[in-house]
Chimera marker file (.cmm) of the C-alpha trace (Angstrom):
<marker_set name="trace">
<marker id="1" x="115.003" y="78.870" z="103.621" r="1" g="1" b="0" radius="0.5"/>
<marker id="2" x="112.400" y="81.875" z="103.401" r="1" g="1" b="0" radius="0.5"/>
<marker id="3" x="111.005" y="82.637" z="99.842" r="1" g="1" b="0" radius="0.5"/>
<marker id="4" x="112.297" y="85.843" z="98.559" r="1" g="1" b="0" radius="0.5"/>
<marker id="5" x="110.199" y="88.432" z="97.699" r="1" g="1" b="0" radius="0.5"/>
<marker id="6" x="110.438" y="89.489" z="94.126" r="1" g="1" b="0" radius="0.5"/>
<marker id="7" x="107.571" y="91.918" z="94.181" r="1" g="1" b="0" radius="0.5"/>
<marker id="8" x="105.193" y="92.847" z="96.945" r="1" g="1" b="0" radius="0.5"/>
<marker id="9" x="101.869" y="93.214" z="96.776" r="1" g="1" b="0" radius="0.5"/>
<marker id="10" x="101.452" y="92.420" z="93.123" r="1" g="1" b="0" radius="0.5"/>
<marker id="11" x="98.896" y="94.505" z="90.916" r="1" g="1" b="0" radius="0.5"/>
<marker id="12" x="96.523" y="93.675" z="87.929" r="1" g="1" b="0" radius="0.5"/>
<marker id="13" x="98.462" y="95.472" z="85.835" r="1" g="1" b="0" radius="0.5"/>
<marker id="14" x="101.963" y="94.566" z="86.682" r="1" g="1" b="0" radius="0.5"/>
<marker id="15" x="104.377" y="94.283" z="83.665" r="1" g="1" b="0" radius="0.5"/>
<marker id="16" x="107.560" y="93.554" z="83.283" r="1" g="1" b="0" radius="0.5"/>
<marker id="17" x="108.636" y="90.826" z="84.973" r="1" g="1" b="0" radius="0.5"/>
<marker id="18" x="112.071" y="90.884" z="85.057" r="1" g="1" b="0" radius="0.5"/>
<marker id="19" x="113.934" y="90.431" z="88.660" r="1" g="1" b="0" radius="0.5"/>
<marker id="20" x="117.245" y="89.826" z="90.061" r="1" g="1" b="0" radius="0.5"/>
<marker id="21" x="117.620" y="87.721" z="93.185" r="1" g="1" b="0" radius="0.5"/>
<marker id="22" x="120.488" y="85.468" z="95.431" r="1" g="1" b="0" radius="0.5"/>
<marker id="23" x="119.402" y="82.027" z="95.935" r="1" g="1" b="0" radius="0.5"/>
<marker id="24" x="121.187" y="79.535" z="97.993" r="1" g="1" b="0" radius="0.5"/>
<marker id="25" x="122.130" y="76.282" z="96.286" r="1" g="1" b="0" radius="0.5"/>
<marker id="26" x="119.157" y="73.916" z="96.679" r="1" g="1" b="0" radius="0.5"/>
<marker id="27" x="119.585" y="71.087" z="99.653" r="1" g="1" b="0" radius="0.5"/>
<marker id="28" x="119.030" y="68.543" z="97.037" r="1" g="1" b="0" radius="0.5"/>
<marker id="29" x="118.661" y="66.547" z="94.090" r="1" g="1" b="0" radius="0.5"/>
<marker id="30" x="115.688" y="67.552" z="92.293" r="1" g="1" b="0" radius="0.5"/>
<marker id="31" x="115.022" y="70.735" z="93.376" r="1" g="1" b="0" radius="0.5"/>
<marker id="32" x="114.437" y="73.951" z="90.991" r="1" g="1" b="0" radius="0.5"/>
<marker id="33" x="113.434" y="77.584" z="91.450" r="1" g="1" b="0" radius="0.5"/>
<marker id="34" x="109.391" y="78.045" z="91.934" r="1" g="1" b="0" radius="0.5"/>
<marker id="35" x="108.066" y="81.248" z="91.766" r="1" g="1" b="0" radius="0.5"/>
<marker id="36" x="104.495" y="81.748" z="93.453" r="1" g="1" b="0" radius="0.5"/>
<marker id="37" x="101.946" y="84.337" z="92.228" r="1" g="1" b="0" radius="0.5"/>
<marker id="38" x="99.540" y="86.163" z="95.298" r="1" g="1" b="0" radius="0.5"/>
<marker id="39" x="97.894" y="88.549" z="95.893" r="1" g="1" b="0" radius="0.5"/>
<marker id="40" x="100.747" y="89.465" z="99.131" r="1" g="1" b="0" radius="0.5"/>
<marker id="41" x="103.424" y="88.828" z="97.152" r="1" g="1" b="0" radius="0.5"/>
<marker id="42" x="105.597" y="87.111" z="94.053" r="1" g="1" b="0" radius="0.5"/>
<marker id="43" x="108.036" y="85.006" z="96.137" r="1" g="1" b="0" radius="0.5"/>
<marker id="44" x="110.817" y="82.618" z="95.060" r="1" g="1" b="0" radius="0.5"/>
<marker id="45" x="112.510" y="79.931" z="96.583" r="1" g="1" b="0" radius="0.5"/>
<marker id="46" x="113.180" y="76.095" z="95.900" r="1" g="1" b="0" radius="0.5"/>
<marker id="47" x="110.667" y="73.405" z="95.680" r="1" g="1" b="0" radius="0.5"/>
<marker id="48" x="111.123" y="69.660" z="94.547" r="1" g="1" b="0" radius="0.5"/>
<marker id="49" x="110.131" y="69.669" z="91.355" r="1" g="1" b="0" radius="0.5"/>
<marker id="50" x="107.218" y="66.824" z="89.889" r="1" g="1" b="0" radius="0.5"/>
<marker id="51" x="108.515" y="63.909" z="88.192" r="1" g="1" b="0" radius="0.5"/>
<marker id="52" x="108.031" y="64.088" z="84.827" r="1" g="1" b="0" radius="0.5"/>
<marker id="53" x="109.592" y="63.187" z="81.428" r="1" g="1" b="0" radius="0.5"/>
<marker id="54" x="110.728" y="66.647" z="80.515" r="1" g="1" b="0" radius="0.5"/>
<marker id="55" x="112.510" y="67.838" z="83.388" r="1" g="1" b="0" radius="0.5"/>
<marker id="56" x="113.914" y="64.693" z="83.798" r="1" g="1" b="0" radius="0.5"/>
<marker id="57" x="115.590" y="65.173" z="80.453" r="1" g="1" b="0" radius="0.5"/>
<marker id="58" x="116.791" y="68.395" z="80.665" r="1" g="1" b="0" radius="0.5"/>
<marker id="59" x="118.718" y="70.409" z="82.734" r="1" g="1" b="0" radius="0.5"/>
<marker id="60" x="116.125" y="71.014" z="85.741" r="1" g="1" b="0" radius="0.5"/>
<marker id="61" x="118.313" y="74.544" z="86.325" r="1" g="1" b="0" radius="0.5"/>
<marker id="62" x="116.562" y="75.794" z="82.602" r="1" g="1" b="0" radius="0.5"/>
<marker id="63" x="112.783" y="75.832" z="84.530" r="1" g="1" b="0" radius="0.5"/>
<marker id="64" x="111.006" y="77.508" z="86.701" r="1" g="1" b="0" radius="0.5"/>
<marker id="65" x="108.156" y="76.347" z="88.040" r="1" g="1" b="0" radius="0.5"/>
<marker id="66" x="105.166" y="79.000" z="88.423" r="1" g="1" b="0" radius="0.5"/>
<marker id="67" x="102.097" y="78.540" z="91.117" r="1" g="1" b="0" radius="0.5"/>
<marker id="68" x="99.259" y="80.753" z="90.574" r="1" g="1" b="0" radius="0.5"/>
<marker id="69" x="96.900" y="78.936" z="92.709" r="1" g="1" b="0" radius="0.5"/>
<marker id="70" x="96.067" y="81.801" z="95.007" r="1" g="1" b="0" radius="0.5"/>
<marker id="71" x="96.090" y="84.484" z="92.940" r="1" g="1" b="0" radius="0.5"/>
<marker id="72" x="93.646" y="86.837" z="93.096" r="1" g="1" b="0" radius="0.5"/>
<marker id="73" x="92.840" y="90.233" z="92.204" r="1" g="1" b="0" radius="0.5"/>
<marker id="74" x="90.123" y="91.829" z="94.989" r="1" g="1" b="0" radius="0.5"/>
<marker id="75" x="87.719" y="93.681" z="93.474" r="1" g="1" b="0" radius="0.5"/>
<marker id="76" x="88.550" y="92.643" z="89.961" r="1" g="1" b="0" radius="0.5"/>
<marker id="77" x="86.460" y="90.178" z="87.426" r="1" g="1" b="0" radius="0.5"/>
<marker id="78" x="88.157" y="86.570" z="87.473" r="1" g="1" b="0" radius="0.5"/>
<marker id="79" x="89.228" y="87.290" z="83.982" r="1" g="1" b="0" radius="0.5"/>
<marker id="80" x="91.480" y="89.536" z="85.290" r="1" g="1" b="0" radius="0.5"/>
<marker id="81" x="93.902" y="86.424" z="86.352" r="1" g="1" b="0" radius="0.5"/>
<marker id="82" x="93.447" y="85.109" z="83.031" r="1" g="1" b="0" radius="0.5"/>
<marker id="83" x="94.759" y="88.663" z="81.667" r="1" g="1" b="0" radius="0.5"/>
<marker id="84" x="97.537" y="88.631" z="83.805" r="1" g="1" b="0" radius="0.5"/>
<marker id="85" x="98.938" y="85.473" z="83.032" r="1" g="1" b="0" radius="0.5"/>
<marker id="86" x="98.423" y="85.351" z="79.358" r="1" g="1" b="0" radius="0.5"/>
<marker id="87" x="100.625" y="89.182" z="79.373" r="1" g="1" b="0" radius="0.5"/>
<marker id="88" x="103.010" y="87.221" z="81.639" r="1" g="1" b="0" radius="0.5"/>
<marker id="89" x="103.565" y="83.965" z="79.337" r="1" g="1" b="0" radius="0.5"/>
<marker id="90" x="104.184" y="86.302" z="76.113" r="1" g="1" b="0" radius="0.5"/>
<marker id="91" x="106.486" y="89.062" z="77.981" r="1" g="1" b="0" radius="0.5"/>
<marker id="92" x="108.440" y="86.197" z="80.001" r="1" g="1" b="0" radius="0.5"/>
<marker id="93" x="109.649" y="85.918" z="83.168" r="1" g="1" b="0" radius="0.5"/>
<marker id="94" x="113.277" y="87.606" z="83.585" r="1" g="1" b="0" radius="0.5"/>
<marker id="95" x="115.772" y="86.284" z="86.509" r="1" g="1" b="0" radius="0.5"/>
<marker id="96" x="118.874" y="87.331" z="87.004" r="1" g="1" b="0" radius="0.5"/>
<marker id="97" x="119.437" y="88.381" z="82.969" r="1" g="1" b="0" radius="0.5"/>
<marker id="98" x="117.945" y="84.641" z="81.641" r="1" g="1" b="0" radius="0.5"/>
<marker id="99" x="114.568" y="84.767" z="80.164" r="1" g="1" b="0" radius="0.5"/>
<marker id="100" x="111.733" y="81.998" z="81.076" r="1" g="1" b="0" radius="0.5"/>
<marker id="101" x="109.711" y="81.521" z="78.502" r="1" g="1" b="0" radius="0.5"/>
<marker id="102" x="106.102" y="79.583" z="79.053" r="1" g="1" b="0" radius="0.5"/>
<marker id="103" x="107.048" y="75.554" z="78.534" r="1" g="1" b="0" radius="0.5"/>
<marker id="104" x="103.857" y="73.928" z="79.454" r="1" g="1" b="0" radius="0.5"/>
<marker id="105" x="101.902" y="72.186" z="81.792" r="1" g="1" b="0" radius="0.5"/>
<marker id="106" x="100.583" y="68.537" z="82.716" r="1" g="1" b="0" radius="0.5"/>
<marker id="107" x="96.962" y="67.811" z="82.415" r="1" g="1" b="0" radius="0.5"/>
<marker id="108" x="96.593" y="67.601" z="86.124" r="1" g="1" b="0" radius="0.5"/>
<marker id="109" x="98.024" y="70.902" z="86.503" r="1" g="1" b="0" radius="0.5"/>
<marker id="110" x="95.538" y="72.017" z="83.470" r="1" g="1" b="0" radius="0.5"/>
<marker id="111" x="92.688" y="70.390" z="86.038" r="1" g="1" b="0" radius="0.5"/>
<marker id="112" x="93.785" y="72.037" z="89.361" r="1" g="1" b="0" radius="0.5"/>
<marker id="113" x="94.959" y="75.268" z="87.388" r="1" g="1" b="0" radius="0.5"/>
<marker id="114" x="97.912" y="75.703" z="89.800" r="1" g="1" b="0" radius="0.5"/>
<marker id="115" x="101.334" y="75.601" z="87.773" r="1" g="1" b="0" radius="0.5"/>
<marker id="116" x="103.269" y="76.344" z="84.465" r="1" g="1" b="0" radius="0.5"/>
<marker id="117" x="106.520" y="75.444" z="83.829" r="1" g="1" b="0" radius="0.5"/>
<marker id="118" x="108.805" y="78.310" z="82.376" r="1" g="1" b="0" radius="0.5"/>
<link id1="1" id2="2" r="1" g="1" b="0" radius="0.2"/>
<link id1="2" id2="3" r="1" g="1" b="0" radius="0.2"/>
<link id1="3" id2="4" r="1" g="1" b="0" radius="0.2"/>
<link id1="4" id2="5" r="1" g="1" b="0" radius="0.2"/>
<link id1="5" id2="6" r="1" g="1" b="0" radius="0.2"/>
<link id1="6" id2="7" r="1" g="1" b="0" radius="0.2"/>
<link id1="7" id2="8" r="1" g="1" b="0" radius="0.2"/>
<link id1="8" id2="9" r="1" g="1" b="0" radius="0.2"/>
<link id1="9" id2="10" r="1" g="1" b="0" radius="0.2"/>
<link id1="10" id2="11" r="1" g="1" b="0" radius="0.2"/>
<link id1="11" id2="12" r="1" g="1" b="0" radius="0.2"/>
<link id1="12" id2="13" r="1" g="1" b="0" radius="0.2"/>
<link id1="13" id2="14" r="1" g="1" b="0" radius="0.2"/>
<link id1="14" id2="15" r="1" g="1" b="0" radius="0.2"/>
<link id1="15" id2="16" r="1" g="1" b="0" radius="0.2"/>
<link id1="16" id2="17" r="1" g="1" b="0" radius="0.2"/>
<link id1="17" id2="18" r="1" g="1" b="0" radius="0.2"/>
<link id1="18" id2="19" r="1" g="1" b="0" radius="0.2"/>
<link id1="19" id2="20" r="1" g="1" b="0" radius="0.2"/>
<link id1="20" id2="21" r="1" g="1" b="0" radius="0.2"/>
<link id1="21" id2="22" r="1" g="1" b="0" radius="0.2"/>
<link id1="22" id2="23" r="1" g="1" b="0" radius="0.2"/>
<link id1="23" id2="24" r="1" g="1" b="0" radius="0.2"/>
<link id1="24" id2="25" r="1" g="1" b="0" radius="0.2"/>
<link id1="25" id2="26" r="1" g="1" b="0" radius="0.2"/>
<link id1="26" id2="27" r="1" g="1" b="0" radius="0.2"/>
<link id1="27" id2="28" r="1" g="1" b="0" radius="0.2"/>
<link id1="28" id2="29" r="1" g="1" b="0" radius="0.2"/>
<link id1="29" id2="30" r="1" g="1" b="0" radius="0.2"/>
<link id1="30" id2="31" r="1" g="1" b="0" radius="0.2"/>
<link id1="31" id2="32" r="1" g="1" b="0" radius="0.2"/>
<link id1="32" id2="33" r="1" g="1" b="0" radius="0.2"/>
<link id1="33" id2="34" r="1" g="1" b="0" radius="0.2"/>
<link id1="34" id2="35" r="1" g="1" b="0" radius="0.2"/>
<link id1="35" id2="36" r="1" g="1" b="0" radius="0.2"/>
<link id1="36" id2="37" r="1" g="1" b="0" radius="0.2"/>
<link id1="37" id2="38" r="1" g="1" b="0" radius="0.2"/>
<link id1="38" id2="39" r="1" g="1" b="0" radius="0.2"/>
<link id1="39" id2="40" r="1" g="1" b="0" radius="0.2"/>
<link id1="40" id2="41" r="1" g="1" b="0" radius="0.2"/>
<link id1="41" id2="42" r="1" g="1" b="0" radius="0.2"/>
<link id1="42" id2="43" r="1" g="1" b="0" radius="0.2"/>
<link id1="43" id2="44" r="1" g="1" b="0" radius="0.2"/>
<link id1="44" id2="45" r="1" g="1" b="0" radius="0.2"/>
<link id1="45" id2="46" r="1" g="1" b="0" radius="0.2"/>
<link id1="46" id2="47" r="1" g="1" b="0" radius="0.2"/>
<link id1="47" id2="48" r="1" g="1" b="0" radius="0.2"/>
<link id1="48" id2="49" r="1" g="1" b="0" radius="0.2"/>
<link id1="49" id2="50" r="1" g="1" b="0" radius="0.2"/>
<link id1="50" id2="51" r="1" g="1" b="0" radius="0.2"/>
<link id1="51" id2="52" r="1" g="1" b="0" radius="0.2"/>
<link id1="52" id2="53" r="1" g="1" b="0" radius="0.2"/>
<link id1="53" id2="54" r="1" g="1" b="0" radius="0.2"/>
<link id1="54" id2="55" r="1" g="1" b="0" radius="0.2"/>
<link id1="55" id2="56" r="1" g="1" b="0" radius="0.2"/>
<link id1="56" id2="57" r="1" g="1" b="0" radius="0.2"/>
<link id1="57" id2="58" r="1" g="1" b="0" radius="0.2"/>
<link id1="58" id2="59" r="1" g="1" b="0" radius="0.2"/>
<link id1="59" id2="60" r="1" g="1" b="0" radius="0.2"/>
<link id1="60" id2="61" r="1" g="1" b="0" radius="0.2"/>
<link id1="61" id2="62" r="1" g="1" b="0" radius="0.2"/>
<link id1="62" id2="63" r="1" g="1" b="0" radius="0.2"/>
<link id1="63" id2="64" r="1" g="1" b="0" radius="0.2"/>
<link id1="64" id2="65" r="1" g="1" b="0" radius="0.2"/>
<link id1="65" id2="66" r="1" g="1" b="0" radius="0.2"/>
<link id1="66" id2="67" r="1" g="1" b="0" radius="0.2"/>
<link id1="67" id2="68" r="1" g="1" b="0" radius="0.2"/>
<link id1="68" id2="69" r="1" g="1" b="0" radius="0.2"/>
<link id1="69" id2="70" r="1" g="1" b="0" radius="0.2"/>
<link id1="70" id2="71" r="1" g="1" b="0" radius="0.2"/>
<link id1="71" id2="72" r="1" g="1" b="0" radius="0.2"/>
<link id1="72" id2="73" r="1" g="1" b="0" radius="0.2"/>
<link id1="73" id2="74" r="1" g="1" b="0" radius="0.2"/>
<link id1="74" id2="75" r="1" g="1" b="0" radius="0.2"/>
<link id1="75" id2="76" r="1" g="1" b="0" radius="0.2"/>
<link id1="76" id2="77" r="1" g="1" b="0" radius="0.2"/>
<link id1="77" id2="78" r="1" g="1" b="0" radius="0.2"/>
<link id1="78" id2="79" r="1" g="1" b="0" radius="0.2"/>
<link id1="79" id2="80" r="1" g="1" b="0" radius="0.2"/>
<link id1="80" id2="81" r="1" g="1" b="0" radius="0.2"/>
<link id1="81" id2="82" r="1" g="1" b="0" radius="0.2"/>
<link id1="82" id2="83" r="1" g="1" b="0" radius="0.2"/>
<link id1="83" id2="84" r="1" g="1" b="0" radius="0.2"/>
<link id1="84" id2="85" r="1" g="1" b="0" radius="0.2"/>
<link id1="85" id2="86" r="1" g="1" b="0" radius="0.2"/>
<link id1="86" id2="87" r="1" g="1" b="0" radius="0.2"/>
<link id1="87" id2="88" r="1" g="1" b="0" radius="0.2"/>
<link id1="88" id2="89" r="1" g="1" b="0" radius="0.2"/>
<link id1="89" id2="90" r="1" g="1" b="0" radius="0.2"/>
<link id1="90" id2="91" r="1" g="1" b="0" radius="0.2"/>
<link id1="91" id2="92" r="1" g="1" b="0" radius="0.2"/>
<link id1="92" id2="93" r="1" g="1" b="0" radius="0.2"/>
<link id1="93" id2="94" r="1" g="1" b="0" radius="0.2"/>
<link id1="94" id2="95" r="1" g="1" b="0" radius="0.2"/>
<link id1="95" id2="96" r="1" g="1" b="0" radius="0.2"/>
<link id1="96" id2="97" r="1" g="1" b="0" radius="0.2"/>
<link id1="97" id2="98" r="1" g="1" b="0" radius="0.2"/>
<link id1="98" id2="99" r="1" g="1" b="0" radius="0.2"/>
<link id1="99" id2="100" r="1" g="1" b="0" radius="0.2"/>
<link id1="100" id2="101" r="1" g="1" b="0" radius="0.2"/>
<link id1="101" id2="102" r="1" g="1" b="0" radius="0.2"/>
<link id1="102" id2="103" r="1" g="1" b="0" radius="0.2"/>
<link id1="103" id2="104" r="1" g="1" b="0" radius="0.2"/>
<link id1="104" id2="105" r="1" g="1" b="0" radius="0.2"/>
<link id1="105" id2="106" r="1" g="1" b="0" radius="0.2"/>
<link id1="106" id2="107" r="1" g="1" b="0" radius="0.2"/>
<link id1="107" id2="108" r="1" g="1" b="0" radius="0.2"/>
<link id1="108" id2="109" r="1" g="1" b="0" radius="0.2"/>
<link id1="109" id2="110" r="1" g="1" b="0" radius="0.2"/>
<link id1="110" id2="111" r="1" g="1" b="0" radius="0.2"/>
<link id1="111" id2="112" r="1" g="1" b="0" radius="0.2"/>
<link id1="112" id2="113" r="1" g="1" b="0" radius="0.2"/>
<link id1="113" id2="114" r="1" g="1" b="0" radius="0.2"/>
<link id1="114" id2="115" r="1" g="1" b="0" radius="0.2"/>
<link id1="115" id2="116" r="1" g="1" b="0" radius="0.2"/>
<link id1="116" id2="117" r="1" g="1" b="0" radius="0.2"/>
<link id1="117" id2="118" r="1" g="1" b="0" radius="0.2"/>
</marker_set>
């Protein structure tokens, strides 16, 4: 399946974040909704998600999982990522009427700076 594009061509100063979008049923076990942050586009589609003690007790359908590893703003200060994702975690992340609120991360996503669980 091809990620579907929630927003193209994202901008520093994007807010809200609230989308509506048809995904297919996942093609397996242990698979939940990932959103990815670029700079071409915020995209969603399914991805197995890590093993880990908190989705494996809950409902893996309540989380999203968020990449922001290649986003970047050109021509902005690298702060400007931080900015954008601290506005994101306190407005949420809307799909399809449910709210995702910021969850957490592991300390090797912490390290690598790549994902956040919603």
């Amino acid at each position: 399946m091809s990620p579907i594009i929630l927003r193209a061509n994202p901008s520093a100063e994007d807010d809200p974040w609230i989308f509506t979008a048809r995904l297919p049923p996942p093609k397996r076990p242990g698979m939940g909704m990932h959103v990815s942050f670029t700079p071409e586009a915020i995209k969603l589609d399914w991805t197995l998600f890590p093993s880990n003690r908190i989705l494996h007790s809950d409902d893996p359908s309540k989380f999203i999982l968020a990449s922001f590893d290649s986003l970047r703003f050109p021509d902005k200060p690298p702060s400007t990522n931080r900015e954008y994702k601290l506005r994101l975690f306190k407005a949420g992340f809307h799909l399809n009427g449910v709210e995702y609120r910021f969850y957490g991360h592991s300390n090797s996503q912490l390290v690598r700076g790549s994902y956040s669980e919603f």
